[in-house]
Structures are given as structure tokens and as C-alpha cells.
N, C-alpha and C positions, 0 to 999 in steps of 0.2 A: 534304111529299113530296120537296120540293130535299134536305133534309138524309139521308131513306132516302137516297136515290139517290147523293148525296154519300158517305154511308157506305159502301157496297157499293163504289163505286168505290175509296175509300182502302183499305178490306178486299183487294178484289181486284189491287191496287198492291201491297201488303205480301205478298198471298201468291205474288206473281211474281216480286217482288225478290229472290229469293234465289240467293245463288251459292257458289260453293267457289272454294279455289286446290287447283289439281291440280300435285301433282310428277309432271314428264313426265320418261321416259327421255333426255335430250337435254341438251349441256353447256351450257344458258342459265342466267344469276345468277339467276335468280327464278322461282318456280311461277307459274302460268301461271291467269287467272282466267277460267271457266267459269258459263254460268249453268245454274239446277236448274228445270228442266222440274217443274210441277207434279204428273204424272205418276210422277215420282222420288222425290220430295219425302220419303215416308214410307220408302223402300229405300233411303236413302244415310246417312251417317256418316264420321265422321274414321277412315283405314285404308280404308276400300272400295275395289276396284279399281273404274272408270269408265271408258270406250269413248269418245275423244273425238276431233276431228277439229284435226290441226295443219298451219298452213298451208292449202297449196289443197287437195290430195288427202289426204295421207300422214293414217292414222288409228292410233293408238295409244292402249294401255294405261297409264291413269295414277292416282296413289294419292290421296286425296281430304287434303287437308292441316288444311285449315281450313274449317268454313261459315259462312259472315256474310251479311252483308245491302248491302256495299257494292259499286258496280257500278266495273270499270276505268274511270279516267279518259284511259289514251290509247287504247283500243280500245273496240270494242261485242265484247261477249261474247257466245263462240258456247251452243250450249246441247251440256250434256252428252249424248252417242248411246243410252248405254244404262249400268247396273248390273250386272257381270259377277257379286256373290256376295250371300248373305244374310247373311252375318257379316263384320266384318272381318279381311282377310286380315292386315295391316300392325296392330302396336300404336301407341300416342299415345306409351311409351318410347322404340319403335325410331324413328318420327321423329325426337324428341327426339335419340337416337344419329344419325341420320345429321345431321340442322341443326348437329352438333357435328365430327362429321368433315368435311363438308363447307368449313366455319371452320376447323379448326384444318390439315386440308391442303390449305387454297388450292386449292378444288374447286368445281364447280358441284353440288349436292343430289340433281341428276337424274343425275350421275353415279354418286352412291352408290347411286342408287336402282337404276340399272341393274346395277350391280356385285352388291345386295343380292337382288335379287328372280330367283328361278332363272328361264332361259329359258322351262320351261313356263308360266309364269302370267302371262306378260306373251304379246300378242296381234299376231300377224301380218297384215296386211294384203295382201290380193292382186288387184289389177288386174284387173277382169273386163269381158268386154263383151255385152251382146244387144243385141236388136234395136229398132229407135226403133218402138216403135209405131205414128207418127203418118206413117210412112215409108213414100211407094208408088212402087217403081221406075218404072213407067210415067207417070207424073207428075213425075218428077225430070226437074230439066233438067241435071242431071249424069251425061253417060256413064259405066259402071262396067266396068272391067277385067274379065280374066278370074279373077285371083287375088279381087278384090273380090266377085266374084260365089259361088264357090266358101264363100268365109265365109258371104255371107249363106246360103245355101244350107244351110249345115250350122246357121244360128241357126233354118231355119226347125224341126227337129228336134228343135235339144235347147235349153231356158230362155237357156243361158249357155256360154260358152265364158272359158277363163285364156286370156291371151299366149301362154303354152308350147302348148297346145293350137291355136292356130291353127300358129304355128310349124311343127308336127308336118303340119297337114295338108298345109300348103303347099310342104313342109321346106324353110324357110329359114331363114337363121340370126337374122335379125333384124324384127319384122314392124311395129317402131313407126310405120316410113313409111305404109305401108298402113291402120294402124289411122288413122292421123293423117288421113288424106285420106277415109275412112269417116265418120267424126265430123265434118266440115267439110260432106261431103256430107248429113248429117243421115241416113244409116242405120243408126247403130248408136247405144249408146247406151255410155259408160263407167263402171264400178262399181267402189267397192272392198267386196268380201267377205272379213268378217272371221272368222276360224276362229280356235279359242283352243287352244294348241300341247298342253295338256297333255289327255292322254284317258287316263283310268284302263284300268288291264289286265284285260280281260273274258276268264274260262276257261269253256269248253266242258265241261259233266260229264253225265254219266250215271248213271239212277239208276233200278231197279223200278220198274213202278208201283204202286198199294197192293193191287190182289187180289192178286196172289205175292209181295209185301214180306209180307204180313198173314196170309195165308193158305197156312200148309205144305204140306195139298193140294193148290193149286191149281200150286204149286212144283214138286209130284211128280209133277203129269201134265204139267206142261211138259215133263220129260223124258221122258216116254212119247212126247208128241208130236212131239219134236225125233230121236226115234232114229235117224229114218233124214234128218235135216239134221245130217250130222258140225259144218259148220264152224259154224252156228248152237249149237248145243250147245257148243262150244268157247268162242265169246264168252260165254255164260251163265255155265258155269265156270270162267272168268275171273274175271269179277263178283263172283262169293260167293267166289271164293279170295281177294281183297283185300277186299273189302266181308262178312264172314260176319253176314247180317240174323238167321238161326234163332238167331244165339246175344244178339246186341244189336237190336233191331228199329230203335232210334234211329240206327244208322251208315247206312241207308239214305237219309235225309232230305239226307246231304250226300253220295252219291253218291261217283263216281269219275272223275275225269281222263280226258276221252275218248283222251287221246294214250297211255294207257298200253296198247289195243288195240291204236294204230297200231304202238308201240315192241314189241307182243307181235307183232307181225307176221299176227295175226289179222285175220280179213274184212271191211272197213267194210261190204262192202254186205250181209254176213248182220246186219251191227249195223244197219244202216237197217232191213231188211226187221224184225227184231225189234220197233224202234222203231214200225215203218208197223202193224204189230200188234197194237201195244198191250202190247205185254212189259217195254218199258225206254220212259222218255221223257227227253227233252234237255233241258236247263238252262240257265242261263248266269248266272256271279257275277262279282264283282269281287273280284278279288284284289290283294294286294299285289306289289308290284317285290320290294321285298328281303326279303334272306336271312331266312329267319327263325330267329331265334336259339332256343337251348334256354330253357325255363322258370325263373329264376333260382333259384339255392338256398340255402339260408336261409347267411348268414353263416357264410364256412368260419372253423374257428377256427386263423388265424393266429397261431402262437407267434411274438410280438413278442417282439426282442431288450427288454435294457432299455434301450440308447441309444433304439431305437425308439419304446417306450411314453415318455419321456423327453420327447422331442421331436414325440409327438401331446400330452402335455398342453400344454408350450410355445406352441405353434402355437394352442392354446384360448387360453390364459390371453393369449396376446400380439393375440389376435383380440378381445377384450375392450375393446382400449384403441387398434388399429391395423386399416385398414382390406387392409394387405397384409402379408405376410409371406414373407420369400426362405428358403427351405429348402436349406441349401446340403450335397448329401450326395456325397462321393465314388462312383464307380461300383462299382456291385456294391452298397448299402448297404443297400438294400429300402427306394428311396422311392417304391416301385408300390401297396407293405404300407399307409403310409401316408394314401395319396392313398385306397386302399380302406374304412379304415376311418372317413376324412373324409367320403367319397362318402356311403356307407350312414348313418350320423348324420345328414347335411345332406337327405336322401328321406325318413328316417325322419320328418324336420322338415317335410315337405310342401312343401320348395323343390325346385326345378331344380340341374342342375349341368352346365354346360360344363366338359368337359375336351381342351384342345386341343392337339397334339404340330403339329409343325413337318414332319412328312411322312407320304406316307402308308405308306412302309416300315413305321414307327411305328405306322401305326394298326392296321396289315393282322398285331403281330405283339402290339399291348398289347388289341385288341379280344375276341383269343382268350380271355386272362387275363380282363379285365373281365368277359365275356358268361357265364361261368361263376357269378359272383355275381350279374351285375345280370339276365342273360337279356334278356326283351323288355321289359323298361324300357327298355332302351338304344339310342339310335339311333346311326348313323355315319353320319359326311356328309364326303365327299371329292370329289376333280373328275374321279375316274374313272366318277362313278357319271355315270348318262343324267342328260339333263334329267328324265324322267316319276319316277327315283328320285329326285332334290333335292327334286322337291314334294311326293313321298310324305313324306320323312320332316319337310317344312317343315309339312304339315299335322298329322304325328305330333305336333310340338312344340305345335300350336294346338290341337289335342285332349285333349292329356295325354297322349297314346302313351306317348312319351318323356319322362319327366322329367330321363334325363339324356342326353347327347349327345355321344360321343368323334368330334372332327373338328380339318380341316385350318384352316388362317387364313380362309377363309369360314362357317366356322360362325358365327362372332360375329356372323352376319347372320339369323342364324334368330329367329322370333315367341318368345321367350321374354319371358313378363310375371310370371315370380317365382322368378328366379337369386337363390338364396341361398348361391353358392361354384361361382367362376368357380379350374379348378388349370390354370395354363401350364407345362405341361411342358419342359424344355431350353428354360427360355424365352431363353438367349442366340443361339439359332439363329438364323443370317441369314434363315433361310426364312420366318420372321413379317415379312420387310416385302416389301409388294407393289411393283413397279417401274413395271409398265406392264400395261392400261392405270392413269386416276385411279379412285378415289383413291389412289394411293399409299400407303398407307395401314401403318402397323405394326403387327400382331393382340395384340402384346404391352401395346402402351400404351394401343389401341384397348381392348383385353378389359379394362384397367383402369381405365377410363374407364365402358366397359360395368356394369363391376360397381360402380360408385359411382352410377350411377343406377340401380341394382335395391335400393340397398343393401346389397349382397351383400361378401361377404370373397374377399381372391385370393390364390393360394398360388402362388410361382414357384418352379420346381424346376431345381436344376442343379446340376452334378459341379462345372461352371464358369462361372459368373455371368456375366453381362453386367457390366462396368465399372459401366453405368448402374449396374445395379440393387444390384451394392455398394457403389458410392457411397450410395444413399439408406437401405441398412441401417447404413452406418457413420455416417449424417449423423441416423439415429434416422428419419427417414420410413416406413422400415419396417422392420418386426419382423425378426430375426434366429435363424436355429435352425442347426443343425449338427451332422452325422452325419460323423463322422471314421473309424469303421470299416467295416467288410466285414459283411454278414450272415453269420451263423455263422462270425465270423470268420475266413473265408477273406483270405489273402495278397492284397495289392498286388503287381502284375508285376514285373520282374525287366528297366529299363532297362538294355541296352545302345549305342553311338552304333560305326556302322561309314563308317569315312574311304573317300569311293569313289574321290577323290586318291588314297590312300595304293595302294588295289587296284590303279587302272590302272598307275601308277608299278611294280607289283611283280608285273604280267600276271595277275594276278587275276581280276580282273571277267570276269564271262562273263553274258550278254547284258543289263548292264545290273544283276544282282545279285551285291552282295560275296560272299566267301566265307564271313565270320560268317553272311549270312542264308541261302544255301546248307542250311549244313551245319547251321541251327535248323530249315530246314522237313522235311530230312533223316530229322533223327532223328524231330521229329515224326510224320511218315509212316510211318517205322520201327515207330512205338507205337500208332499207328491211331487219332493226336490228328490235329484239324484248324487250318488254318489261314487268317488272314487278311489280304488283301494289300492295303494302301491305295495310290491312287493318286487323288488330285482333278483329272484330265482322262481325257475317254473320245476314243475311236478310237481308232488306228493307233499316231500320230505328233504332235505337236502341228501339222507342217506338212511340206512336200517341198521340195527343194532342187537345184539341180546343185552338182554336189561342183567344178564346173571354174569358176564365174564368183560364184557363190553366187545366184545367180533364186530368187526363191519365186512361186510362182502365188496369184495376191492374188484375193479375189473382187470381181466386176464392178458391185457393189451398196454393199459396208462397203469400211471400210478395216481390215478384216483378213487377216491369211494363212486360206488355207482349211486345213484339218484333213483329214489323212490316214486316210482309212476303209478296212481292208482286204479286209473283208465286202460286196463289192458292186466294188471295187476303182475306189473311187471317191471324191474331194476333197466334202466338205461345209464351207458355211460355218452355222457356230454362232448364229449373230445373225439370218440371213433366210432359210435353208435354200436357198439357193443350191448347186447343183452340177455336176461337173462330171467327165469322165472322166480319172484319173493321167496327165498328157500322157509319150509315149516320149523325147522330145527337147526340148533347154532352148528356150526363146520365142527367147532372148536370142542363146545363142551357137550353138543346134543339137546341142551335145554331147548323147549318150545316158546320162552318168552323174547319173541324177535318183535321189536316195536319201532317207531319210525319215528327220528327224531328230524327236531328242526320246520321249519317254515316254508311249504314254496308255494304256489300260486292255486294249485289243486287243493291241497289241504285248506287255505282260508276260502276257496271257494265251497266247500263243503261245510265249512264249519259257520260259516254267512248262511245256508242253508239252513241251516239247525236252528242257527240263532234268531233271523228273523226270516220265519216258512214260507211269510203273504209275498217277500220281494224278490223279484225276476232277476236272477244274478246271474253273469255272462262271466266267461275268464278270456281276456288278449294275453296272447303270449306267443313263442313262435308253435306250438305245438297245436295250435287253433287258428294256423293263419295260414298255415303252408299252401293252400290253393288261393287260385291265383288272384280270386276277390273277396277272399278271405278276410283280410282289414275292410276292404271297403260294404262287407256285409254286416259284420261287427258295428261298425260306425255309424252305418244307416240304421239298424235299429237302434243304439245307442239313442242318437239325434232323434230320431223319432220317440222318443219316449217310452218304447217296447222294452225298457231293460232301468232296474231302478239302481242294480249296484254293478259297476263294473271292475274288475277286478285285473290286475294287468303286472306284468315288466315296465321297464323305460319305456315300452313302446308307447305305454299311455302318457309321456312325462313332456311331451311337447308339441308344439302346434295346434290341440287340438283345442276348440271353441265352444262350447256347450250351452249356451245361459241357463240354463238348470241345475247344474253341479255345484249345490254350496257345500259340502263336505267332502274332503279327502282327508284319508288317513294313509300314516306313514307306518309297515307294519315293523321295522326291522333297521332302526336310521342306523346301531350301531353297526352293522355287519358293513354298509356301505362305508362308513369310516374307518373300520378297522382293519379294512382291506391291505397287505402288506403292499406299498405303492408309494411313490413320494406324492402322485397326484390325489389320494385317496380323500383332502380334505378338500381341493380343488373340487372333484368329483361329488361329494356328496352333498356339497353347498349348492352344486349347479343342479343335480337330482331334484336334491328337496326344494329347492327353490321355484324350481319347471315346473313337480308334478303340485306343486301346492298354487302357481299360477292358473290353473285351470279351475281353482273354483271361484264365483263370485265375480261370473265375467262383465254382467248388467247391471243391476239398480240394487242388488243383494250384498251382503257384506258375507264373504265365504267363512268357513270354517279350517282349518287345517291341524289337525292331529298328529303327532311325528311320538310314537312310544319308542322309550330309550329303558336301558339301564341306566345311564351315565347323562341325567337330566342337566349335571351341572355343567357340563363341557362347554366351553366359550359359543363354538362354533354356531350352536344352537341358539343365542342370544344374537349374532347377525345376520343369521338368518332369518330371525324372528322381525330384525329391525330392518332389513333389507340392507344392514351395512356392507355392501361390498369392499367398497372402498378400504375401510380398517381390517376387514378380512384379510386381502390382498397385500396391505401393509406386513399383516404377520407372519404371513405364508412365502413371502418373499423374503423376508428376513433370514428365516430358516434355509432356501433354497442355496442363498449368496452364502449362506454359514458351510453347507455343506457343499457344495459345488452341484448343482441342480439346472434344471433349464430353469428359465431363456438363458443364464449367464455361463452356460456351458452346453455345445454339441454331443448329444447322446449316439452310440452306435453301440450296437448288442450283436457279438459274435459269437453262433450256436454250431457245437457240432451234434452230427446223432449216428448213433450204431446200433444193431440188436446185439450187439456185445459190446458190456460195462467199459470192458480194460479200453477194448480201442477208442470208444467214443472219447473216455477220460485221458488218455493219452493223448490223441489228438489236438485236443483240449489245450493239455499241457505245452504241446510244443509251437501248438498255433498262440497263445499265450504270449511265452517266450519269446518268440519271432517280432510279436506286435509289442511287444516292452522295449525292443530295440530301435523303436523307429523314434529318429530325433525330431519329435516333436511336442511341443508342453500339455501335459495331458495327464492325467489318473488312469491307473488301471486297475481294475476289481477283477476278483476272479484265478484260476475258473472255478465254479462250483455248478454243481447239481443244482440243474432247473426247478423251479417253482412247481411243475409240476415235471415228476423226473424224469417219464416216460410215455412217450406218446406211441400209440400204433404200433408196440413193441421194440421200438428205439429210446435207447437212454440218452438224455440230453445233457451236456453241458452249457453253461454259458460263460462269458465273459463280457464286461461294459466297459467302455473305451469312456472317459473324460474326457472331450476335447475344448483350449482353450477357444471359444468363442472371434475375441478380438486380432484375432492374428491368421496366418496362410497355414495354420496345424492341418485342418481340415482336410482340404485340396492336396497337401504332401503324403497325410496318413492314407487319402483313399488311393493317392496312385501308386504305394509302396505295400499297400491291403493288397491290390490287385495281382504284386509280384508274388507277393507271397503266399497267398491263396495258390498259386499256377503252381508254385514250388511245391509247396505239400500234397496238394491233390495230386500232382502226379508222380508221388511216390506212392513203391507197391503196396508197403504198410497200407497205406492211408485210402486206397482205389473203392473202396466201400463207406467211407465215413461221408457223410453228409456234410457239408458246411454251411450253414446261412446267414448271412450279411444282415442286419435290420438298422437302418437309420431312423434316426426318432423313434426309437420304437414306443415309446410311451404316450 
């Protein structure tokens, strides 16, 4: 009998010990251990989302990491709340991918997980209160107020009341005192109720019922009966005019759209009484958020040049023996043709394909192209869309919806568990690394990382490569191909370099444009070609000035000049959205000559107005794009011909297609060179290079205008000649002279305070700490950030060397980690910011 009983017990021991570690949204080193309610037991798995309680109150959504059988040894485990799914949301890959980003960008897990996991599916928690049950005011030996009384009063009514909700009744602004002294008095009681953000889109439709869906008859004396109900009769013929059942009987089962009565301006309430009748009955489905695309169509037959075909077998044959491949095609070359008949092969093969472009300008104008072959295979995923659309198309991927998926550098976050061809598009673009918040993260090296745990192949495309990335095609790491013509051979533009010295010198210049670019947008105009103006800063002005002392108005938060907006007539700062109104008169001296100096995308937009009145001139930049089809309303008039000068940021400097654009002008090449950066020549070659690819996409030979000060500068001679190659030669020379990437690991460690001493002190000792770690390495710093203050935090930095060729890396980050833990949790330091930045350039 001892040993039954004995038994049962060890049994019912084993079936209780059971626990997960759950990754919580939250920047802690380590997933956090939970125990599994018996009750769970059979509904949980690795990937499950779970309801768990952290700390005292705060309840949140966390991803199930691990299940074992071992209990925390410095805590007692709480038990999980509840199983939010029946499948897993999260794969065993993509952990895998985050436990790796997390490592290699000196990040907490919980960060990537928050970064990874769209708002909807993770669960909000909300403070609620009723009423103590065991609570009788007549028995209380605590007097209650009259606001106190009023709450309970409305608990006696309704279950529950939120914070806000009392608030409202009370209207005050703040009610925590009250609720505090409530709870103390033992009459209420505190909850958190948790709702889960994402709620699928339910539409309303309308449909027959089945005797007049079924019966023509009984159809026919409907309108007998309705002859003298006009507006009843009117919604019926409504109906059958978009619904016609006499000819398909099946189109009635899915009904119609109740709002297209409303938008017919037709009778709701003759549609109720219909409905109250028994004529029409109401419905409700779930529908999708997005767009639905057209049904793809069978493989258009693109006539491949033969460089084309050339360079798809390549790309095979070198996919064979390499797990990447850098596709390096001049603009204009057809490496869209490519990537399409890559796409369609790697589907036909029953894999996945990520294709990710570096904005969403890009997505809003290659989606058109793709959605014509792939249709509703295709998902897009960008940060314009809602949270309710990020899950739609996150569950698309879990489904199979999508097999492939064209998005921005968060896509690399979606449940894909069989990428068989991951293509990064321009993959040199700065817009693939994340700044802030962590991780930090870069989508280029990430997505290749991605793709080496799918075992999948990756294809990088670009007019002009990352350094990195032809360092590693010239070092054999990866495969090499190369499209040096024009599709249909179409001409390369037609550099010319206009001295804005030379203009001013010779009264020229008129509002900031030479006269060579003048008299190119001129004739263009003339011909009913269009044009394009780069400029990489928006507003006004880059800042305002008195012409009598030189003041600039600095904003009250960064240490930057605020920027001149002339649309609102009003100073914004770039960094915290600070603003402020063009003051009349200097702080300083009082003078009223406050003028705006410098270039930004406003100001040539205006002065393009002056200059040539007859042409329709449009400005892209992010301050005309912020809703949601913003680029792609831009672009369609563009394309359409509705707009003859468009004036832009980078955003205009790639992807896009135009055959009418034979002029672009460069307004400002020296700022983009001059930029303090060791990339800045990297950077301005692939600029100007991009936005000068978009003219003279067809049978036209473009023009391109780049005004300089500094006409003689090399840079602007390989540019002009398309030398990459000898560019690359010199700029590499220089990197290996100074210790620069690819032949050295960059890391940038930031602290930040609203007070100077501690953030610089910090600085210092975090510094010092990291000078001792034996491994071969430079170290710079610390000094005062580039820009010195952000959000009223003073910034230090420090940049770490690391040698490249050796295990520096791997020892610095996991001796970075001891000593990050040391500092931050000394009391000095419990307010200092620290941030880790890998690659940050």
C-alpha cells in the first residue's frame, strides 16, 4: 500500500514539475522561468504565445522558449495565466534567429522579440477596479468622501470600471490618489484585464433569403408587392443590379456589402424593414485588411537580353557551390527581369522567397511589377501598414497565403519555415540598418544570416555595391555576376559638373541654380520630358540666421540648429520634433534681419516655381509622404505625366522607372561628400550614381547635372565614367591605411544623461574598463557625440577597433556584457543610459 501511494505521489510530482522559459517583451539577459499549470499542459509548446504575470502587477505576452522539467533556483515560479493560440505563433528557426541577433548585436532577446512580434499579438494589460465584495460601507470604520462615494455608486451598476473611466466621471485629471485610498479602505477591488490588440475585420453583408434567391416567382410578386414602396423597390434593385442570382444562383450565398446601399444613398431603414420581413437577411464575415491583389498570371514571357540569360545561369551555377551571390548590375540593366524569373523557379520549388528593398518608395512602385506575376501569392509588409494589417499578413506567412513576401527591413521578422531565396535589393542602402530602438540591427547581414538557417541562397543586388559586399565577391566568399549594359540597350546619361563658384563670380546663379541646369530643365520642359531634382535635406533652409551677429536658433532639447519649414512658417528640430515659431528679431542682438540660409527641398521647390511658373512641380520627401499612400500618390501622378519637375530626398534615388525623365540635377553633391563619415565617399558615389540612373531609361540619352564647388574632385570623374572599380581601389586603400571596415569590426559604445558630468564620467570608466579587455583592437574616445545632445541627454561615445581575422570579436562582446552588468548596477551610474551599436556605420 506505502509503495501505491508512494507511486502516485512521485507520479503526481513529475506531472507538476513542469515549466517553460518564456521570452518576455522586456530588455532582461535571460528568459524568464514559468511554471505549466496542469491544466496547460497538453495546449502549450515551443513558439506558443502565453499570458504571464511580471513583477507585481504588469501582465504581458510572452513566447514559450523552452519546456523542461527544471525549477529556477533563485526564484519560485509563477505559473503561466493562460494559452493565447492552438498553434504556434513563433517557429523554433526564428528563435534560433533572434538568440543570434540578440549575440551578435549586444541586445537582450526580449528585445528582438519585441521588435519581431507585430503590436497586434502581443497583449495589453489594463488596470481595472470593482467592487470588494466582502465590503459594507455601514460597517466600515472608514469615512468615505464624496468623489469616493460617487465611484462606488457607479460599481454598484456596472461589473467594472478602467482608470479613464472613473476619471471621466469625476473629471479629473489624475485619480490614482483616490483609487489608492479606496483599496486601503478595503472597498474596491484592483484588476488587470487583459484584451488582445489584434481583432480581425468583421463586414456586414447582405443577402436574399432562399424562397426569392430560389424561387423566380416568388421574385416576381415581390415586385408586385413593393409597387407602391418606391424606396423599398429601389434597395431590391439594387441588389440584383450587383448581385444578378436569376443568372448565377451561387453569387447570392456571398451576398453584398451593406455600405454599398449606404454609398448608393439609398434607405437603411426600407433595408431594415426588408430585412424585418424576411426579404434580405444579414450576415457578418471576416475579411481581410489588405489590398487584394489581382490573381497572378501565368509567367509573362520576358525577352531576356543575352547578358540577361548569361547572368540567370551564372547566378545557378555559382548558387551550386556559394551560399550568396552579389549581382552587380548598372541602372537601367533589368535586374527586376532577373529577380522574377529567380522568384517563379524558387515557388515553383515549393520554397518561400523574401524580397526586401530598403524603402517603401520601392515597395509602393516594384509591388505593381511583381503583383502582376505573382498576384495573391504575394504578401507586402511595410510600417505604414496598421498593426491589424502586420498580423494579417504575419499569419499569411503561417498559413501558406504567402509564399513570397516583398517588404521593408522588418520583414526578416516574419514566421517563415522554408525560405529557399532570400533577394536584397540595393542592398548597399543605409536604410537596412536599424538605429534606434535595439536591436540595432542591419536586414542586410541579418537576412544573410536568415538565410543560412533556412538553408536558403541570397542574392544582393546593386548598381553599387556595398564596399562590404565587394570586398567578399573579390575575396571569393561570394559569388560574383555582372550586367554592364542597359536593357535594350539604352544609353548611359550624359555627365555634366556645373561650378556654382564659377556662376556666382559671373552673376549667374539665380536662386541657388546654375545656368547649365537652368537651361537642361528648360529645354526639357520645352519637349514635354520630365525632370528630376535631388536634394538630401528637406524643409525650407537647413537653418535661420541674423545676417547682423550670425544667431542661429538652436533647439531646447538636441544640440542641433532647428531647420527652417516654410509650410507652417515654422523652425522644426529633426531629432525630437521640437518646434517652434521663425522668431522676428535676433535673441541676441534684436536686429530684424533673420534670413534662411542653406538648401532644403522646400526652398528649391519654390524657387523651381519662380523660375519656370508654366511647370507642375511636386516635392517627395518624408514630410509629403507620411500617410499611408502618400509615395504611391506621388508616383502615380509622377508616371502619369501630371507633374513635369519632381523634386525629392534619396527617396527619389532608386528603383524608380520613368521613360520620360531625361534631366536630373544634383543640387548640393558637396554636402553629401563632406559629410564627417569614413563612408561619405562610398555614400555619395552610390547617391549620385542612383539618382542620375533614372534619367534616360528608353531610346533617350539622359542628362545629369551634379553643381559642386569643388568641380575638380576625383570622385566626380568616376562617377562621370562609371568607374567603380578604380573608385573602390582608392577608397579601400585609405580604409586598410586607417583601420576601417570590411578589414576591421566596428562597435560604438554610447552613454546618455540629462546631466553632462555623469553621462562623461560614465564614459570614462566605461572606456577604461573596455581598454582592458585583452583583445587586439583600437580604441577611440570617449568624446562628445556628433551630435551632443539628444532629447536633452548629453551623449558620449566611444568606437571599439576590432581585429577582423581573429576570436577579438566573440571575447570583446562576452567581457562587454560583464562589464556593462558591472557599471550599470552601480548606484552612480543607475540613471546613465548605455547603448551597444554593432556596425553602426
Amino acid at each position: 500500500m506505502d509503495t501505491l501511494f508512494g507511486d502516485l505521489f512521485q507520479a503526481t510530482e513529475q506531472q507538476e514539475a513542469n515549466f517553460a522559459d518564456i521570452i518576455l517583451p522586456v530588455p532582461i539577459p535571460k528568459m524568464f522561468t514559468y511554471r505549466i499549470p496542469n491544466a496547460l499542459l497538453e495546449s502549450i509548446g515551443i513558439g506558443y504565445r502565453v499570458i504571464v504575470q511580471f513583477g507585481k502587477k504588469k501582465i504581458l505576452t510572452g513566447i514559450v522558449g523552452k519546456v523542461h522539467q527544471k525549477p529556477p533556483a533563485a526564484y519560485e515560479a509563477k505559473p503561466i495565466l493562460d494559452v493565447l493560440d492552438s498553434h504556434a505563433t513563433v517557429n523554433p528557426l526564428q528563435i534560433r534567429f533572434w538568440s543570434w541577433m540578440a549575440y551578435y548585436y549586444c541586445c537582450h532577446i526580449g528585445e528582438v522579440m519585441n521588435a519581431a512580434l507585430p503590436s497586434g499579438l502581443k497583449l495589453s494589460s489594463e488596470s481595472k477596479i470593482q467592487l470588494n465584495p466582502n465590503f459594507d460601507p455601514e460597517l466600515s470604520e472608514y469615512p468615505l468622501d464624496d468623489r469616493e462615494l460617487i465611484i462606488l455608486k457607479a460599481l454598484e451598476s456596472q461589473e467594472e470600471l478602467s482608470y479613464e473611466d472613473c476619471e471621466v466621471l469625476l473629471g479629473v485629471k489624475s485619480i490614482h490618489q483616490i483609487i489608492k485610498s479606496l483599496v486601503i479602505k478595503e472597498a474596491i477591488l484592483v484588476f488587470e484585464q487583459v484584451k488582445e490588440k489584434y481583432t480581425p475585420k468583421v463586414e456586414a453583408r447582405i443577402r436574399l433569403t432562399q424562397p426569392f434567391a430560389t424561387d423566380k416567382a416568388a421574385l416576381e410578386q415581390l415586385f408586385v408587392d413593393l409597387s407602391s414602396k418606391p424606396k423599398q423597390e429601389e434597395v431590391v434593385l439594387k441588389y440584383l443590379q450587383e448581385i444578378p442570382v436569376y443568372k448565377d444562383l451561387s453569387l447570392n450565398s456571398k451576398g453584398l456589402e451593406k455600405k454599398v446601399f449606404t454609398e448608393a444613398n439609398l434607405s437603411m431603414s426600407s433595408l431594415k424593414t426588408l430585412i424585418k420581413n424576411g426579404v434580405f437577411e444579414e450576415f457578418k464575415i471576416i475579411v481581410s485588411r489588405l489590398e487584394e491583389l489581382e490573381d497572378g498570371k501565368e509567367m509573362p514571357s520576358i525577352e531576356l537580353s543575352a547578358e540577361q540569360t548569361m547572368a540567370i545561369n551564372s547566378i545557378k551555377e555559382q548558387f551550386e557551390e556559394k551560399d550568396t551571390v552579389l549581382l552587380h548590375g548598372i541602372t537601367g540593366s533589368g535586374k527586376t527581369e532577373i529577380y522574377i524569373q529567380l522568384i517563379q523557379e524558387a515557388l515553383d520549388g515549393g520554397s518561400q522567397v523574401l524580397f526586401l528593398l530598403p524603402e517603401i518608395a520601392l515597395t509602393t512602385h516594384i509591388v505593381g511589377r511583381l503583383s502582376k506575376v505573382f498576384g495573391n501569392k504575394m504578401g507586402v509588409f511595410h510600417s505604414k501598414y496598421s498593426d491589424n494589417e502586420r498580423v494579417e499578413v504575419w499569419n499569411g506567412v503561417l498559413s501558406g497565403r504567402f509564399p513570397l513576401v516583398v517588404g521593408v527591413r522588418s520583414s526578416i521578422f516574419l514566421p517563415f519555415d522554408s525560405l529557399g531565396l532570400v533577394i536584397i535589393d540595393e542592398e548597399h542602402e543605409a536604410s537596412y540598418k536599424q538605429y534606434d530602438p535595439a536591436p540595432r540591427f542591419q536586414a542586410r547581414d541579418s537576412g544573410i544570416m536568415l538565410a543560412w538557417l533556412h538553408q536558403a541562397k541570397v542574392l544582393l543586388g546593386s548598381a553599387t555595391p556595398s564596399f562590404e559586399s565587394y570586398y567578399n565577391a573579390r575575396m571569393k566568399k561570394y559569388g560574383y555576376v555582372a550586367l554592364n549594359h542597359r536593357y535594350g540597350d539604352a544609353q548611359l546619361p550624359e555627365f555634366q559638373l556645373a561650378d556654382v563658384l564659377v556662376d556666382k563670380k559671373k552673376n549667374l546663379l539665380k536662386l541657388d541654380f546654375t545656368r547649365l541646369l537652368r537651361e537642361s530643365i528648360q529645354e526639357a520642359l520645352n519637349k514635354q520630358e520630365q525632370v528630376l531634382i535631388f536634394q538630401n535635406r528637406r524643409g525650407y533652409a537647413p537653418y535661420v540666421s541674423c545676417d547682423d551677429c550670425g544667431w542661429t536658433p538652436m533647439c531646447e532639447h538636441c544640440d542641433v540648429n532647428l531647420t527652417y519649414h516654410q509650410f507652417g512658417d515654422e523652425l522644426k528640430c529633426h531629432y525630437c520634433g521640437f518646434k517652434e515659431k521663425v522668431p522676428t528679431t535676433c535673441d541676441a542682438c534684436g536686429s530684424n534681419k533673420i534670413i534662411a540660409v542653406g538648401l532644403g527641398t522646400e526652398r528649391i521647390e519654390e524657387s523651381l516655381g519662380l523660375l519656370f511658373p508654366e511647370a507642375r512641380v511636386v516635392r517627395m520627401d518624408l514630410d509629403t509622404t507620411r500617410s499611408k499612400y502618400g509615395y504611391q500618390r506621388i508616383l502615380e501622378e509622377f508616371g502619369g505625366g501630371n507633374v513635369d519637375i519632381l523634386v525629392g530626398t534619396q527617396m527619389i534615388t532608386k528603383g524608380l522607372d520613368f521613360d520620360r525623365v531625361t534631366v536630373v540635377g544634383i543640387m548640393d553633391a558637396d554636402r553629401i561628400l563632406n559629410f564627417p563619415d569614413f563612408r561619405s565617399g562610398e555614400r555619395a558615389f552610390q547617391q549620385i550614381t542612383q539618382v542620375a540612373g533614372r534619367a534616360g531609361r528608353r531610346n533617350q540619352i539622359g542628362k545629369v547635372i551634379v553643381q559642386s564647388r569643388r568641380t575638380d574632385a576625383p570622385i566626380f570623374q568616376w562617377i562621370a565614367s562609371g568607374d567603380y572599380g578604380q573608385f573602390y581601389l582608392q577608397e579601400m586603400a585609405e580604409r586598410q591605411k586607417y583601420f576601417y571596415p570590411p578589414f576591421v569590426k566596428l562597435i560604438k559604445i554610447s552613454t546618455r544623461h540629462k546631466d553632462y558630468k555623469a553621462a562623461e564620467r560614465a564614459a570614462r570608466i566605461l572606456h577604461n574598463l573596455l581598454n582592458d579587455i585583452q583583445v587586439k583592437k583600437i580604441m577611440l574616445g570617449p568624446e562628445k557625440g556628433l551630435v551632443g545632445k539628444i532629447k536633452n541627454q548629453y551623449i558620449f561615445e566611444s568606437l571599439v577597433k576590432l581585429d577582423k581575422a581573429s576570436t577579438a570579436l566573440g571575447k570583446f562582446k562576452d567581457e562587454l556584457a560583464i562589464i556593462l552588468n558591472e557599471v550599470q548596477s552601480q548606484k552612480d551610474f543607475k540613471g546613465v543610459r548605455i547603448i551597444v551599436d554593432v556596425d553602426p556605420y
